[in-house]
Each structure stands twice: as structure tokens, then as C-alpha cells.
N, C-alpha and C positions, 0 to 999 in steps of 0.2 A: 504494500500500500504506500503510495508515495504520498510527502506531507503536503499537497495540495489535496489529497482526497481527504489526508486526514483533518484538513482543517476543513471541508465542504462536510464532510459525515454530520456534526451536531445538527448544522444549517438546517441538512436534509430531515435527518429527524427531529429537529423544531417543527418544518415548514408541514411536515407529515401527521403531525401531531396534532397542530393545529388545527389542520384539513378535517384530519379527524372530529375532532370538537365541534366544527363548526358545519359538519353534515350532519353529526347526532343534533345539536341546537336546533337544524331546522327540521328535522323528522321528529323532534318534540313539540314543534310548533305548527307543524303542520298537522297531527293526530290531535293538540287540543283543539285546534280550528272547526274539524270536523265537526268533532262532541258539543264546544259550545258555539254552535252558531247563533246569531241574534233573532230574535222573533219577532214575527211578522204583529204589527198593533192590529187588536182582532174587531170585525167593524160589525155591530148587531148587538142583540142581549136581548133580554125580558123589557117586555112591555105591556101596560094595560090603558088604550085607550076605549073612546066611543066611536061604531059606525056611523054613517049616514041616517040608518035607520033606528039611531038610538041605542044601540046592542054593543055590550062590552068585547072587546079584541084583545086578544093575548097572542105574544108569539107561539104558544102552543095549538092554537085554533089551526093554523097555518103549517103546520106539523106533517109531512108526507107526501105535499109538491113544494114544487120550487115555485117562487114567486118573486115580484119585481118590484121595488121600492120607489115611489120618486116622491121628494119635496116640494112641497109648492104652495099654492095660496089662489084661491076662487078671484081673488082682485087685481091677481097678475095678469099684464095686458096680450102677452105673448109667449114668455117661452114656458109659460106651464100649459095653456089650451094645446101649442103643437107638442109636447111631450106628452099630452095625454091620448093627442088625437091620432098621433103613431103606435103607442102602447097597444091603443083601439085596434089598430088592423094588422099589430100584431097577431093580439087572440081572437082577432079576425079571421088571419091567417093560419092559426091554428087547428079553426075545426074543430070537433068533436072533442078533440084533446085540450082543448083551451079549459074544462073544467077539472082537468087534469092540474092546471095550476093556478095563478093567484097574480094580483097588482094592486098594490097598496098605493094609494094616493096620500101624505098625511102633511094635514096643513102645518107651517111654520105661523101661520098668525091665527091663536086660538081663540084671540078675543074676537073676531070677527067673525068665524070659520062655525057655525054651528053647524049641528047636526042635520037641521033643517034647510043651511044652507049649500054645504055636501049634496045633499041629496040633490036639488035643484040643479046646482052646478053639475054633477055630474050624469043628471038626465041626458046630457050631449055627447053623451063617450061610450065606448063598451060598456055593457050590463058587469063584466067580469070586474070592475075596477069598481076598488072597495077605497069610500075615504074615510080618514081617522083624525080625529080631535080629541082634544081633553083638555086639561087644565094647563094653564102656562108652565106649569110644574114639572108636569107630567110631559107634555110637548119638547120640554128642554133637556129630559131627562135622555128620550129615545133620541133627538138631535145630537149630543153629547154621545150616546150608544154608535151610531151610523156617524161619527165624527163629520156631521153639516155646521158650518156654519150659516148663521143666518140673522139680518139685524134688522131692525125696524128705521126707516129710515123717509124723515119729515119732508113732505113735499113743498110748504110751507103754505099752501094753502087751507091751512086746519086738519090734512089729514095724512096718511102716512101710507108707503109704499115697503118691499120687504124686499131686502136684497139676500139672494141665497143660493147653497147650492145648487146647480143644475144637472146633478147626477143623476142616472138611473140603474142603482142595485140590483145585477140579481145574487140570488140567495139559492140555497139548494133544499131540499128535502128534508134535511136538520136544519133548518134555518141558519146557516153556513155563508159566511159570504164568498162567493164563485170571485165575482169578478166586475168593473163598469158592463154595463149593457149599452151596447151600441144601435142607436137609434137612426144613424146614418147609413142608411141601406134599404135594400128593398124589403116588406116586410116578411116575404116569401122567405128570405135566408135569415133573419132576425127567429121567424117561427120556428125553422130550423134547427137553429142555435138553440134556443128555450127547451125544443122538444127533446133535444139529446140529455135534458135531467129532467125527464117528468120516469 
């Protein structure tokens, strides 16, 4: 062994040593990665509000189709009439199968939104689409659940307009949330979509 090798030897077994260390470091770092992966914030939960027709709602009613959520308010000027009126020929397009699931309409302004006027309102839409009120309480509470924002906001003419999410949830057969439902498309492949979790 000539003293150039013997002075390169430690080197080589530092640098190998090292190597070593720092392949175990990341094969311990990559095996916690796996195990603790971060979790998804879960959007849904229990809720008790009132139908259209007066009749208490729980997420448990709902229990064994999948159904569609959307936020909205009877005194919005547009984009809650065309989110309902696509919903509409969704389970329009559904067919026979459309009792197979569910759409939930649930006001963000429950001080206006009665029972009585649910109903009226949504004489204009699928029969299939169910709306939900309650108390501001209780309204804030499933908002808060389905993470909507939604604020009340002064037109200044003495009365008030509501700015809000314009999402449309679906949900799965455990009241489960899938995914946004896309309302952009024809409703033919929309039905489609729905029917692959009834």
C-alpha cells in the first residue's frame, strides 16, 4: 500500500460512512412520511334543520343515496335560480333513478328563508330538490360543517343581499363528501357522474 493510499483510506471511509448515514436518514424519513400523512379537513356532519314542508331533516334521513348540496338564498338574483335550474335537469336526466338520490337546497339567510317560503320558491325547480332552514344557529352551524362561507351584506337601500359560497357538494351514500359537482356540462354526463354512487 503506498502512503498516498494510505492517506486517501480514512477519507474513503469517512466519505462511506457518511453515505451510509445519510441513506438510513432518508429511508427513516421517508417510512414516517408514509404513516403520518396529513389529513384531509372532513366537509359534512350532523345536522337538524326544517323542510319546505315544515318536516325536521337530519343527515341521517339522507342515509343510503348520495345527494347534492348547494347554498343559496330565495332572494339571490342569479346564480342560485341557474344552480338550481341545472340540479333540475340533472335528476331530470336521471330518470327513474333520480329517487335513487337526493339535493339539498339550504338557505344561508334564515331570517328571510321560511318554510313557507322554500316551498314557493322552489315550486320552479325539480320536485326532487328539498330546501332546508332553521335557526341562524343552526344554519351557521351546518355552514361551519360544509366549511361555506357566507355574509350578509347591506345594499344600502334598507335591505340586505348575501354573498356566498357557490358550491355544489356531492356527498355519497354515508353522507361522505365525494367531491365539487360540476354543473358545467351537459346534464346527460352530470346524470352520469351522480349515477355511478347511487
Amino acid at each position: 500500500m503506498t502512503a498516498q493510499t494510505r492517506r486517501l483510506l480514512p477519507i474513503l471511509l469517512a466519505f462511506a460512512a457518511g453515505l451510509a448515514l445519510c441513506v438510513a436518514a432518508v429511508a427513516i424519513v421517508a417510512q414516517r412520511g408514509t404513516v403520518a400523512l396529513p389529513q384531509t379537513a372532513s366537509i359534512g356532519g350532523p345536522f337538524r334543520l326544517t323542510d319546505q314542508n315544515g318536516q325536521p331533516v337530519t343527515e341521517q334521513d339522507l342515509k343510503g343515496r348520495p345527494f347534492l348540496v348547494f347554498f343559496g338564498f330565495t332572494n339571490c338574483p342569479d346564480v342560485c335560480p341557474t344552480a338550481l335550474f341545472e340540479i333540475s335537469q340533472v335528476f331530470r336526466s336521471l330518470g327513474p333513478d333520480a329517487a335513487r338520490a337526493a339535493a339539498l337546497f339550504i338557505t344561508v339567510d334564515p331570517e328571510r328563508d321560511t318554510p313557507q317560503l322554500l316551498k314557493q320558491y322552489l315550486s320552479n325547480f325539480d320536485s326532487h330538490l328539498r330546501g332546508l332552514t332553521g335557526s341562524p344557529e343552526a344554519i351557521a352551524a351546518v355552514e361551519k360543517a360544509y366549511r361555506v362561507y357566507a355574509k350578509k351584506v347591506d345594499t344600502g337601500d334598507g335591505t340586505y343581499t348575501m354573498d356566498h359560497t357557490a358550491l355544489v357538494y356531492l356527498m355519497d351514500k354515508d353522507g361522505r363528501f365525494v367531491a365539487p359537482f360540476s354543473l358545467k356540462r351537459p346534464p346527460e354526463d352530470a346524470a352520469a357522474d351522480l349515477r355511478r354512487y347511487l
